[in-house]
MDTraj code that builds the backbone (N, CA, C; nanometers):
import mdtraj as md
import numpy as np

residues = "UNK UNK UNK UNK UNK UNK UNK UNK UNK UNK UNK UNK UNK UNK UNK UNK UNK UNK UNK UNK UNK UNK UNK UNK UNK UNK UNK UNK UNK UNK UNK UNK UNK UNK UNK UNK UNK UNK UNK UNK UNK UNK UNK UNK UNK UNK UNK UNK UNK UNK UNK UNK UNK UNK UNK UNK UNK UNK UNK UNK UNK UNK UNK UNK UNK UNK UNK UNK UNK UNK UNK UNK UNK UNK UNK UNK UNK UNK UNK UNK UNK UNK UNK UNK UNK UNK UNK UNK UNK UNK UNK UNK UNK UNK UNK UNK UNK UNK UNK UNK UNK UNK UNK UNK UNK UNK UNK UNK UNK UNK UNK UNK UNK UNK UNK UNK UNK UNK UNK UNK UNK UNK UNK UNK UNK UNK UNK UNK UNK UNK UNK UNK UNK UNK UNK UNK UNK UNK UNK UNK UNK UNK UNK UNK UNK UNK UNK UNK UNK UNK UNK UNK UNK UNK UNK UNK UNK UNK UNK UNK UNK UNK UNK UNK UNK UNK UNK UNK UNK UNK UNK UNK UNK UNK UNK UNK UNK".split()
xyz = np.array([
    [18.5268, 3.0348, 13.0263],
    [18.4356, 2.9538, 13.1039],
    [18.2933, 2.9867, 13.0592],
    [18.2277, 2.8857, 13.0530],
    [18.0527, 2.9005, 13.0320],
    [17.9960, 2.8470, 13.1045],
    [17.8996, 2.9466, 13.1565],
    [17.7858, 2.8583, 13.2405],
    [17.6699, 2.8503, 13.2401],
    [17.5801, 2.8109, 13.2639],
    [17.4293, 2.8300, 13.2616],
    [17.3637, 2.8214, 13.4050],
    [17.2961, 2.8675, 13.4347],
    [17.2103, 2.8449, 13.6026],
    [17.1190, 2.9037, 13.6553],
    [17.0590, 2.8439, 13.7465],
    [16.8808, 2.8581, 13.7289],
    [16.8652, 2.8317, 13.8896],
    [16.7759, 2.8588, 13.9729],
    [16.7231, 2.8825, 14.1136],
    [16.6315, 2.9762, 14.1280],
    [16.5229, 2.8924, 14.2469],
    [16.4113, 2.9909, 14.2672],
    [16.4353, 2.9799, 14.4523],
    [16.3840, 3.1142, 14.5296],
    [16.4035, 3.0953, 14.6625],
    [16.2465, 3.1571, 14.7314],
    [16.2472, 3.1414, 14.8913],
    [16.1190, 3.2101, 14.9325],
    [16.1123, 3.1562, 15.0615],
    [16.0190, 3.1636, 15.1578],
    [16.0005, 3.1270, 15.2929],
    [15.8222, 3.1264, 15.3237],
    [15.8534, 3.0365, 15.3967],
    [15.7196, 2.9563, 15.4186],
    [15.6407, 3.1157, 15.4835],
    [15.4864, 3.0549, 15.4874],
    [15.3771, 3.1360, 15.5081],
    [15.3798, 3.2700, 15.5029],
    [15.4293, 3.3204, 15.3827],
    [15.3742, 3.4492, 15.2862],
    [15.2479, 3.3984, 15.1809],
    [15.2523, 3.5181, 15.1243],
    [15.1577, 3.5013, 15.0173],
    [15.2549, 3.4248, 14.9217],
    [15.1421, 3.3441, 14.8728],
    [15.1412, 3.2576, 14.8264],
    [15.1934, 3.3172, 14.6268],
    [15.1286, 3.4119, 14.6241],
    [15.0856, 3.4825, 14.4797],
    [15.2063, 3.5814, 14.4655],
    [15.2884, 3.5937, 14.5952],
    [15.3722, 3.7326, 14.5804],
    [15.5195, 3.6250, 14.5997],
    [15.5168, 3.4968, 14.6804],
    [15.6589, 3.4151, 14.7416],
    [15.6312, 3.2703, 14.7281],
    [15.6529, 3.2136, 14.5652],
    [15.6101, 3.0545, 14.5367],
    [15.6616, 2.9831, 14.6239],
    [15.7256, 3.0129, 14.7427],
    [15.7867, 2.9084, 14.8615],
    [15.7262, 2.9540, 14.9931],
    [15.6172, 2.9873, 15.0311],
    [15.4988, 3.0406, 15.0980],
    [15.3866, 2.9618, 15.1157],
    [15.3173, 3.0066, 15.1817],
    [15.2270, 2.9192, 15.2222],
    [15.2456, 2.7391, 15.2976],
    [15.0919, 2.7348, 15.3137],
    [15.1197, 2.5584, 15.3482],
    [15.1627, 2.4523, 15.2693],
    [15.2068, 2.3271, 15.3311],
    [15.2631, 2.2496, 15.2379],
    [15.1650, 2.2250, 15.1212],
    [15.0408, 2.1687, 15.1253],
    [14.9281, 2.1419, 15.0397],
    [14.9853, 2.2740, 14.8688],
    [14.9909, 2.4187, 14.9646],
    [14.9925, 2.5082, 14.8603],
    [15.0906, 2.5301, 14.7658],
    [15.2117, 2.4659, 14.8287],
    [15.3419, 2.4981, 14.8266],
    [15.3671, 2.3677, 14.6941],
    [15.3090, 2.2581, 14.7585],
    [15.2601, 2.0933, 14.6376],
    [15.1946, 2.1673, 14.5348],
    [15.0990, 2.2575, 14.5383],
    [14.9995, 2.2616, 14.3955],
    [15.1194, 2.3580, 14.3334],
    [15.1512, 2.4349, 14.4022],
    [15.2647, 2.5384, 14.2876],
    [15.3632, 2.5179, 14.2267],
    [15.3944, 2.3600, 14.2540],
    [15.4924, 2.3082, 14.1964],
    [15.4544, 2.2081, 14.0568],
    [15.3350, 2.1927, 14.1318],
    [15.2678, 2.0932, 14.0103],
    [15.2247, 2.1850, 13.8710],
    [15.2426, 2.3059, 13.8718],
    [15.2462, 2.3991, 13.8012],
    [15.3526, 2.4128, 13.7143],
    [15.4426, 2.3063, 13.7747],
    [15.5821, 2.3254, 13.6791],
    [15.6033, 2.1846, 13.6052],
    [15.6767, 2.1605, 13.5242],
    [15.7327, 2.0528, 13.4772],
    [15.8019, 1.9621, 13.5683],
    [15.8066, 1.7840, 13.5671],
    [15.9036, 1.7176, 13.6486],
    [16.0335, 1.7552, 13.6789],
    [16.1084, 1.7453, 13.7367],
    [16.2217, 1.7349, 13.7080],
    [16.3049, 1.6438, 13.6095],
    [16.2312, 1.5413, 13.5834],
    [16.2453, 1.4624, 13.5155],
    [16.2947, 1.5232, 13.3441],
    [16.1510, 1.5720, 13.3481],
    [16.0964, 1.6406, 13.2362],
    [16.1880, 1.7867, 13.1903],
    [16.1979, 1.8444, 13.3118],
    [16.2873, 1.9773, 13.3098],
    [16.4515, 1.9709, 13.2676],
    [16.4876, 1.8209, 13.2993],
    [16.6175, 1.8075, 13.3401],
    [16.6445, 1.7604, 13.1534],
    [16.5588, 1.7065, 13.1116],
    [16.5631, 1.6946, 12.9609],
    [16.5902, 1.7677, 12.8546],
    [16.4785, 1.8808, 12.9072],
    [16.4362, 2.0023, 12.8507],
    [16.5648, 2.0312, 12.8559],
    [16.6626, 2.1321, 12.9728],
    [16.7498, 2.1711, 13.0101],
    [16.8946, 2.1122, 12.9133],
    [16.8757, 1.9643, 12.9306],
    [16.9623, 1.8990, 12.8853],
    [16.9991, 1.9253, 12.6997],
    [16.8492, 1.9077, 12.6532],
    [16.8506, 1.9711, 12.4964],
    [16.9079, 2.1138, 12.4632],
    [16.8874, 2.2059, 12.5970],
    [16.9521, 2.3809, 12.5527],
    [17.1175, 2.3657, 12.5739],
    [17.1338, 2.3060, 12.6500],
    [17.2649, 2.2828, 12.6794],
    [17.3407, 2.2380, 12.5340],
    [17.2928, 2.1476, 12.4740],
    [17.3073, 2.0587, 12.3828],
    [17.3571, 2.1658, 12.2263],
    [17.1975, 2.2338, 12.2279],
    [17.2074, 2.3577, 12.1509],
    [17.2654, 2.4651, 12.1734],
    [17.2938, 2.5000, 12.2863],
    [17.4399, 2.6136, 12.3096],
    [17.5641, 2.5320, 12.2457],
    [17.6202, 2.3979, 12.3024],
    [17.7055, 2.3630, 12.2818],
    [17.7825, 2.3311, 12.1410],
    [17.6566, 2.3163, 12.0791],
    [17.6514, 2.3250, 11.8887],
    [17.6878, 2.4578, 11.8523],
    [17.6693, 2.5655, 11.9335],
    [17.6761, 2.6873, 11.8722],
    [17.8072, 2.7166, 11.8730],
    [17.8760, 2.6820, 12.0257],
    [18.0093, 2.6970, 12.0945],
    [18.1037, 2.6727, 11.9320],
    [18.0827, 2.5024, 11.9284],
    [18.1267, 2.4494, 11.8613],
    [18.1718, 2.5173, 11.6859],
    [18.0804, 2.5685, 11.6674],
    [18.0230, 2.5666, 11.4823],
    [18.0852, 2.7356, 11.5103],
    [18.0389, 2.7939, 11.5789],
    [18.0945, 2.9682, 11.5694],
    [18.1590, 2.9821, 11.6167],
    [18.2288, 2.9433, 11.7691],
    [18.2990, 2.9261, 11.8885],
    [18.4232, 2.8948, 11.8768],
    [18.4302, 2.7747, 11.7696],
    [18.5223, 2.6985, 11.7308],
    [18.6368, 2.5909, 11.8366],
    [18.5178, 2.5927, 11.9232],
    [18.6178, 2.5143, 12.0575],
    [18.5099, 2.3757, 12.0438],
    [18.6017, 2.2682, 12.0671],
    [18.5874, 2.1423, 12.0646],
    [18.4636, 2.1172, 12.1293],
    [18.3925, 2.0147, 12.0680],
    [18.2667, 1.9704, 12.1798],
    [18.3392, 1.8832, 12.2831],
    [18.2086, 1.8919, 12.3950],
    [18.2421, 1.8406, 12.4883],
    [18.0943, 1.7772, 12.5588],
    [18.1176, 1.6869, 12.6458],
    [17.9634, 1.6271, 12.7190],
    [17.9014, 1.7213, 12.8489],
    [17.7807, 1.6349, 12.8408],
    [17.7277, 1.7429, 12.9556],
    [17.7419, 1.6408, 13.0881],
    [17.6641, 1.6799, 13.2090],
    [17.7261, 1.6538, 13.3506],
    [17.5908, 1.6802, 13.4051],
    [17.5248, 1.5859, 13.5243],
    [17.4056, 1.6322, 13.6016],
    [17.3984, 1.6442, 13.7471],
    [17.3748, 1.7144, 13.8088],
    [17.3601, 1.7118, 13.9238],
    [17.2501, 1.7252, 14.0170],
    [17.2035, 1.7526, 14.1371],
    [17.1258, 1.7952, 14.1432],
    [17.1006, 1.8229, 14.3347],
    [16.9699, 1.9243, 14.3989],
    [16.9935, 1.8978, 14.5376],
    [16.8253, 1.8858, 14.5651],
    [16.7762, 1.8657, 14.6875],
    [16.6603, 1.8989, 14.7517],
    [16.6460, 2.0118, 14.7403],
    [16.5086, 2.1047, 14.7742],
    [16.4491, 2.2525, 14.7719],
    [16.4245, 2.2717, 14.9413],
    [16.4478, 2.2030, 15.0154],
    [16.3953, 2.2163, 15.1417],
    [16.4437, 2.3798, 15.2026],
    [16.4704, 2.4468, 15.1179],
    [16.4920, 2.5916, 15.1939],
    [16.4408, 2.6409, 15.0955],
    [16.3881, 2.6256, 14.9630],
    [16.2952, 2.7298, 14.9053],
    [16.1078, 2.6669, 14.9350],
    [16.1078, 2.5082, 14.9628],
    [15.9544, 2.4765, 14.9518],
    [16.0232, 2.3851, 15.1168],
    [16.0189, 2.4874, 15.2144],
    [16.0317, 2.3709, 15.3370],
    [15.9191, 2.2942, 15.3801],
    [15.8027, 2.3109, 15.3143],
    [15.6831, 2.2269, 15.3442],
    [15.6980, 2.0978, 15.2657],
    [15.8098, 2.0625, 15.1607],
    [15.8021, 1.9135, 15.0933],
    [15.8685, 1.8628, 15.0918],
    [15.9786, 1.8565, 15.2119],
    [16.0858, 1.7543, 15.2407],
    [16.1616, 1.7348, 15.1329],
    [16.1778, 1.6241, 15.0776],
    [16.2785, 1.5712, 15.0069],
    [16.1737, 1.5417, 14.8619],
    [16.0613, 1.5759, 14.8685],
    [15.9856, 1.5888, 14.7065],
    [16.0313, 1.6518, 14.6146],
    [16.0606, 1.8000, 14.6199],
    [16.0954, 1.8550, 14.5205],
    [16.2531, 1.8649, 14.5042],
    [16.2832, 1.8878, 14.4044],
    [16.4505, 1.8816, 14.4260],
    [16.4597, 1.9885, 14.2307],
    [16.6471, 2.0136, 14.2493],
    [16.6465, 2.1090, 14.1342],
    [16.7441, 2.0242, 14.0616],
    [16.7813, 2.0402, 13.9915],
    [16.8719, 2.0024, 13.8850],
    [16.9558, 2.1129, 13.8028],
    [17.1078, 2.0534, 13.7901],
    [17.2164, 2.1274, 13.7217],
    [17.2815, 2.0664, 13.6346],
    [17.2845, 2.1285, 13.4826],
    [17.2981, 2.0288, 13.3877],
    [17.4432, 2.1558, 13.3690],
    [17.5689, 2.1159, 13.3532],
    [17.6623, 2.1007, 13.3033],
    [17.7365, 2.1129, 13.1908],
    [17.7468, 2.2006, 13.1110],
    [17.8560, 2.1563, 12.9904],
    [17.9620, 2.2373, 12.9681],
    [18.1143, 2.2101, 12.9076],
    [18.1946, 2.3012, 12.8760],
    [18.3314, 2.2237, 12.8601],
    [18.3860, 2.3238, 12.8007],
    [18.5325, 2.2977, 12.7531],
    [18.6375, 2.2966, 12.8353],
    [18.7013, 2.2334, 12.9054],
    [18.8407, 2.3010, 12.9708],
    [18.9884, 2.3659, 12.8576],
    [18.9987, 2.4606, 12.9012],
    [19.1252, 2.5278, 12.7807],
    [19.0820, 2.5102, 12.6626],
    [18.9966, 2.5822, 12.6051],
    [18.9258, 2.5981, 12.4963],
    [18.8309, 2.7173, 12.5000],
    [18.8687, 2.8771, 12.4753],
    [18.8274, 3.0199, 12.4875],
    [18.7596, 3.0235, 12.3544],
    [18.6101, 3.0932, 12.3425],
    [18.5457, 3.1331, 12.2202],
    [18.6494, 3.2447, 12.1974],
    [18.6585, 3.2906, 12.0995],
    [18.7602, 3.4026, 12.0061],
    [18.6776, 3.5254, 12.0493],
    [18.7339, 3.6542, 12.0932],
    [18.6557, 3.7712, 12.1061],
    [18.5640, 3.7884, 12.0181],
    [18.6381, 3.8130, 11.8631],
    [18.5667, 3.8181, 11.7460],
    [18.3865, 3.7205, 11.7238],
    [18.4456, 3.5686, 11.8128],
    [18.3355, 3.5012, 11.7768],
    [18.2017, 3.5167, 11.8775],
    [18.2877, 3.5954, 11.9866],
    [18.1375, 3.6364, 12.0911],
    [18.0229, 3.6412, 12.0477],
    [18.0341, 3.7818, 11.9921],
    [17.8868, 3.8639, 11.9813],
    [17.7807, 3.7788, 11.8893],
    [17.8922, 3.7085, 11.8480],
    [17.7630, 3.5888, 11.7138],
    [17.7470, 3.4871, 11.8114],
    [17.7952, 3.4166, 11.8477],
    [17.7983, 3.3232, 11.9537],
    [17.6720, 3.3906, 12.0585],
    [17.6864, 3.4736, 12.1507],
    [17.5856, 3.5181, 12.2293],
    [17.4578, 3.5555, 12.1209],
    [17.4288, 3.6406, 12.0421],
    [17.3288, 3.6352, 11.9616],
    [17.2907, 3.5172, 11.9085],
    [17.2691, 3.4179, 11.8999],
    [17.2477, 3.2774, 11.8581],
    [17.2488, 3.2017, 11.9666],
    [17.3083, 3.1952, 12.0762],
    [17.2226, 3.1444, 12.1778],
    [17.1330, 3.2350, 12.2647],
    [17.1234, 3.3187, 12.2746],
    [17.0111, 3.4399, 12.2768],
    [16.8401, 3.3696, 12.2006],
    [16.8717, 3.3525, 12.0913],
    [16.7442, 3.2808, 11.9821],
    [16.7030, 3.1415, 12.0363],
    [16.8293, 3.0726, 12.0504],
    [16.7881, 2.9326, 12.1423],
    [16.7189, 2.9432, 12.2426],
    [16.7985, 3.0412, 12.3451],
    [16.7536, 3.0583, 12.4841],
    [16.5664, 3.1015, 12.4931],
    [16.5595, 3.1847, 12.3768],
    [16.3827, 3.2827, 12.3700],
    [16.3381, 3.1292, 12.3326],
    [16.3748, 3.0029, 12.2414],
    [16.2731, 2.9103, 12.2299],
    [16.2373, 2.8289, 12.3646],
    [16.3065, 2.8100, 12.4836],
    [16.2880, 2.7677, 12.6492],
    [16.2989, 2.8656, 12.7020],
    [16.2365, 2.9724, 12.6486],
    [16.1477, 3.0700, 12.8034],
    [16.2502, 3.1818, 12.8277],
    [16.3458, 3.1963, 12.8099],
    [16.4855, 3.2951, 12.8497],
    [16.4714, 3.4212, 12.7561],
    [16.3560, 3.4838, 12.8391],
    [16.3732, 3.6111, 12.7838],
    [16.4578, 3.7645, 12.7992],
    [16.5381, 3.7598, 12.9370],
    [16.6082, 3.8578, 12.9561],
    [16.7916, 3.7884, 12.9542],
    [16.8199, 3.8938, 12.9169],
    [16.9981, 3.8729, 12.8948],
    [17.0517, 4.0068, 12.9901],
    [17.1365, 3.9485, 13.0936],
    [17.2338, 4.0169, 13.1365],
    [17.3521, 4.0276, 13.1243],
    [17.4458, 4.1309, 13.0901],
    [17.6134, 4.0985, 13.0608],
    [17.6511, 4.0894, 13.1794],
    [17.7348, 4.0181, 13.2609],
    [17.8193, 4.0118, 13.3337],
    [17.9424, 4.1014, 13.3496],
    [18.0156, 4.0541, 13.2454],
    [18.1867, 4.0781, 13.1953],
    [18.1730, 4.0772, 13.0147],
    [18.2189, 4.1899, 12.9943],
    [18.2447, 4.1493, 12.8512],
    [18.4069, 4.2858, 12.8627],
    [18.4987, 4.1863, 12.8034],
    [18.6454, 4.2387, 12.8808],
    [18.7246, 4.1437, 12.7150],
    [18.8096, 4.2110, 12.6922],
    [18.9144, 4.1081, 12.5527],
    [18.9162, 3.9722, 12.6713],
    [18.9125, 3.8902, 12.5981],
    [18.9345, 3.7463, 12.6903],
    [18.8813, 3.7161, 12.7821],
    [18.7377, 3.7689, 12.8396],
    [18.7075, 3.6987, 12.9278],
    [18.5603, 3.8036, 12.9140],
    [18.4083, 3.6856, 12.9194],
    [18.3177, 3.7300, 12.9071],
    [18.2215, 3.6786, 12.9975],
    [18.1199, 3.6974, 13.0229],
    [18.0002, 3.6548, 13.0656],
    [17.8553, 3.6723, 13.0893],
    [17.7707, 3.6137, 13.0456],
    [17.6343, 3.6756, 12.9378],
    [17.5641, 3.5525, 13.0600],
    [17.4577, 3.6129, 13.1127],
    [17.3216, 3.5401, 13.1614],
    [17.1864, 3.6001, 13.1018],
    [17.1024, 3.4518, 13.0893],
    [16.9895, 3.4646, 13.0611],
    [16.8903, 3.4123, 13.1476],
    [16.7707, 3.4593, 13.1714],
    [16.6610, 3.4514, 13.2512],
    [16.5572, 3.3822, 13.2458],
    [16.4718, 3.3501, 13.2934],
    [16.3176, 3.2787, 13.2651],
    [16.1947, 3.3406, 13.3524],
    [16.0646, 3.2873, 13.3503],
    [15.9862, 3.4018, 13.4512],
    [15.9948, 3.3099, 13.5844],
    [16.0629, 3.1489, 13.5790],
    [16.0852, 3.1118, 13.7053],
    [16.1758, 3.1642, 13.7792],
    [16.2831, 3.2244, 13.7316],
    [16.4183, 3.2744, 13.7997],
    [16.5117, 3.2135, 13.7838],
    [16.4746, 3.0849, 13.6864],
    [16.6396, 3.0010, 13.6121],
    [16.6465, 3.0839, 13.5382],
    [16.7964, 3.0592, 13.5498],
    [16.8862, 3.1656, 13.4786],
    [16.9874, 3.0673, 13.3794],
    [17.0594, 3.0974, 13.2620],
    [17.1558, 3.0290, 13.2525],
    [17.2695, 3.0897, 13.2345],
    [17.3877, 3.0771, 13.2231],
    [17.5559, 3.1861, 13.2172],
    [17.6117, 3.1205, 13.1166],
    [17.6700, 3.1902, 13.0418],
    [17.7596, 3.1538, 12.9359],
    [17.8979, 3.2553, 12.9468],
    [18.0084, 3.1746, 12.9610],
    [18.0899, 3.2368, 12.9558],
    [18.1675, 3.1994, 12.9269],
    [18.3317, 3.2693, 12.8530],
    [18.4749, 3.2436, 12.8588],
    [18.5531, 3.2804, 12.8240],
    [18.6553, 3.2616, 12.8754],
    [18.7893, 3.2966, 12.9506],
    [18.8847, 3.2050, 12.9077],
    [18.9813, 3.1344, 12.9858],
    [19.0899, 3.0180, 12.9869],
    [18.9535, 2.9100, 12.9200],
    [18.9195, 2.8843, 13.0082],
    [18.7553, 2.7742, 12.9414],
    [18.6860, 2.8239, 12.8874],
    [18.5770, 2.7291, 12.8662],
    [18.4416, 2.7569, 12.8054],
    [18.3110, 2.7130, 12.8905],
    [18.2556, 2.7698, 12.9425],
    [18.1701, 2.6401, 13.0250],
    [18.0408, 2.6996, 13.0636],
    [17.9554, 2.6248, 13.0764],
    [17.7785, 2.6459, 13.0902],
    [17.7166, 2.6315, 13.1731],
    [17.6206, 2.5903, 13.2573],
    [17.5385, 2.5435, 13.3159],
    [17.3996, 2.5808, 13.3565],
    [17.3270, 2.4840, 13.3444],
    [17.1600, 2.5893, 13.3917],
    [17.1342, 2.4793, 13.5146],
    [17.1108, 2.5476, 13.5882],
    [17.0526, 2.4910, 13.7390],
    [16.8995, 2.5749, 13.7022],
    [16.8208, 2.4134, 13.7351],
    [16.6202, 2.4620, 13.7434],
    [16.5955, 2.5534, 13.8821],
    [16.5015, 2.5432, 13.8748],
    [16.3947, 2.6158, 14.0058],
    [16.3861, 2.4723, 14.0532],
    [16.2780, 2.4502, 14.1472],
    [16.2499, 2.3474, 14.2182],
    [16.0875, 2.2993, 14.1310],
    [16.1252, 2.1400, 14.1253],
    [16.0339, 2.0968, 14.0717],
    [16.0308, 1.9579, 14.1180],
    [15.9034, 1.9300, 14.1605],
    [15.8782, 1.7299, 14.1582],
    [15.8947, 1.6633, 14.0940],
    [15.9789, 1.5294, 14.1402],
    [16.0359, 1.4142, 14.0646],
    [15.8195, 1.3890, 14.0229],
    [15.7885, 1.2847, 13.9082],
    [15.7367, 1.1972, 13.8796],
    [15.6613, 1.1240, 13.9681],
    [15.7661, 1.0777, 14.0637],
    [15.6716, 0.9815, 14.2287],
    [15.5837, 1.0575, 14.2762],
    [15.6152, 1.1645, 14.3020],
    [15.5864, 1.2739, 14.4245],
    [15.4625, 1.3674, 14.3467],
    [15.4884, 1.3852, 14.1816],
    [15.3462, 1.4420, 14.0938],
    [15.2539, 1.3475, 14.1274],
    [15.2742, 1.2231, 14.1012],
    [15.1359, 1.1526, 14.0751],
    [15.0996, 1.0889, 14.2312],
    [15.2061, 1.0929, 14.3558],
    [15.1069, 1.1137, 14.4839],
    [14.9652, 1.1711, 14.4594],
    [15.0128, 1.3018, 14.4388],
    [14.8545, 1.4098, 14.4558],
    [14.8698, 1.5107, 14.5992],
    [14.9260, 1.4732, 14.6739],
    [14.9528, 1.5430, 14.7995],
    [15.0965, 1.5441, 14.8666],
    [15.1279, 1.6067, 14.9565],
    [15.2327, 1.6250, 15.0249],
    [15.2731, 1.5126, 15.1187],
    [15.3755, 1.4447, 15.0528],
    [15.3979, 1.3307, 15.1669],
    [15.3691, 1.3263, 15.2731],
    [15.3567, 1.4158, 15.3639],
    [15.3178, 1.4102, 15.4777],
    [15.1919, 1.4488, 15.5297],
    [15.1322, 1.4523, 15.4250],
    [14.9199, 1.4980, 15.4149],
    [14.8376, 1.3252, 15.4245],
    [14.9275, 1.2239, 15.4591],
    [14.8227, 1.1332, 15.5187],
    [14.7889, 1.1273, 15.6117],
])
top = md.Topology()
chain = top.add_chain()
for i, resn in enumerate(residues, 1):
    res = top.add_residue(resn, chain, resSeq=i)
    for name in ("N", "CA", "C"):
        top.add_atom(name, md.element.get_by_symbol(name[0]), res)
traj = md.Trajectory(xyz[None], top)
């Protein structure tokens, strides 16, 4: 199994500088505008996925396969913006299709290099066991992504919370009229 995944959390009126889900709504809007759309993110995301899955493929030697999107509201990490910000989970992997032990460590080192070109500078092992592994990588938002497998192969990176497009070019918090 492989996965990739990504989430940021926090609670209203802390500091702002120490808990990006803090403060008032107004503050809680500018710290997001600090980030990429979702739009934009879900792209981004969509291309690493893309480039793990090439790697799977070419070193991995397990069949390609498509990716998958999902996504929810942030209203428990930014409860000041309703239904504005929202995260996204991009999807990919093999069913019954295991990277080879042998092909791990090249496989994880090479998406390791991908991962440092979108921001993923820390790697955690999970599981690394004959037949069954699992490797996460980090960002300074707190998306993370997982790669792992076992019986499968499978990926996924879930974002932090970020504004659709509508809700950037408002300028304010839906509910600041």
């Amino acid at each position: 199994m492989l996965v990739f995944a990504m989430s940021a959390c926090g609670t209203e009126g802390k500091d702002i500088n120490n808990d990006p889900n803090a403060g008032s709504a107004q503050e809680q809007y500018d710290k997001l505008l600090e980030r990429p759309s979702f739009e934009d993110a879900t792209e981004q995301y969509k291309e690493l996925v893309a480039e793990v899955q090439r790697i799977t493929v070419e070193v991995g030697g397990i069949p390609p396969k498509g990716t998958a999107v999902g996504g929810a509201a942030c209203e428990f990490d930014f409860p000041g913006l309703g239904q504005d910000a929202g995260t996204r989970r991009i999807n990919g992997g093999v069913p019954k299709a295991a990277i080879p032990d042998d092909a791990w460590p090249k496989v994880v080192a090479q998406v390791a290099e991908v991962g440092k070109r979108y921001g993923f500078e820390r790697q955690q092992v999970f599981k690394d066991q004959p037949g069954n592994h699992q490797v996460r990588f980090f960002d300074s938002y707190g998306i993370d992504f997982s790669l792992s497998t076992e019986v499968d192969t499978s990926m996924s990176v879930s974002t932090a919370c970020h504004f659709g497009d509508a809700a950037r070019q408002r300028g304010a918090p839906a509910d600041a009229g």
